[in-house]
C-alpha positions, 0 to 999 in steps of 0.5 A: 500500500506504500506504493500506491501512496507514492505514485500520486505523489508530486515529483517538485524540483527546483534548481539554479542555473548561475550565470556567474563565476562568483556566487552571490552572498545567500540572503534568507529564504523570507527576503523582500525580492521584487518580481518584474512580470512585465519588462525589466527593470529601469536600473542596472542589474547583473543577472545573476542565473535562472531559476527553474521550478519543475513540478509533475502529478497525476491530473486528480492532483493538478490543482496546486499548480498554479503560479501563485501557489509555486512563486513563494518557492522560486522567491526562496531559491532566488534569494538563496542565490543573493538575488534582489529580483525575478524577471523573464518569467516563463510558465509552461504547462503541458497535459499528457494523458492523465499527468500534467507538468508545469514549469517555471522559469525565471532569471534571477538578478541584482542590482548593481551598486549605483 
């Protein structure tokens, strides 16, 4: 019966992909990050890598993937990362027989020091 619990289980995972040399200072999971979801920001920034949340499950338990539910994650990563913003946010959602798969993308930036 082990099993039959695990196969409705959800196979979440995020990465970061760093887009620099030197990682960043981590900041705590809870920071304040600004999220761009239209364009990018009006002052410089450094990008500092992307942000990849990966989720699959059966259809019958697809309704907590939504973007508004997973984004409290992705701001986690970020800001483990030393970012002080998201931008470029991409979501992908596709349905294949009875699984869906949702994907979040998002690049992780700071600001540059003015």
């Amino acid at each position: 019966t082990v099993m039959a619990a695990a196969s409705g289980a959800a196979k979440e995972k995020i990465t970061f992909i760093p887009k620099q040399d030197q990682p960043q200072p981590a900041k705590p999971e809870s920071c304040e990050l600004r999220v761009y979801v239209d364009g990018k920001p009006d002052r410089p920034f450094v990008d500092l890598g992307v942000v990849n949340y990966h989720d699959a499950r059966h259809r019958a338990k697809d309704g907590s993937l939504k973007l508004e539910l997973v984004m409290p994650k992705i701001k986690a990563r970020a800001c483990r990362a030393g970012a002080d913003a998201l931008i470029d946010i991409r979501v992908t959602e596709v349905r294949r027989l009875e699984f869906t798969m949702f994907n979040v993308r998002a690049a992780a930036i700071r600001f540059a020091p003015e």
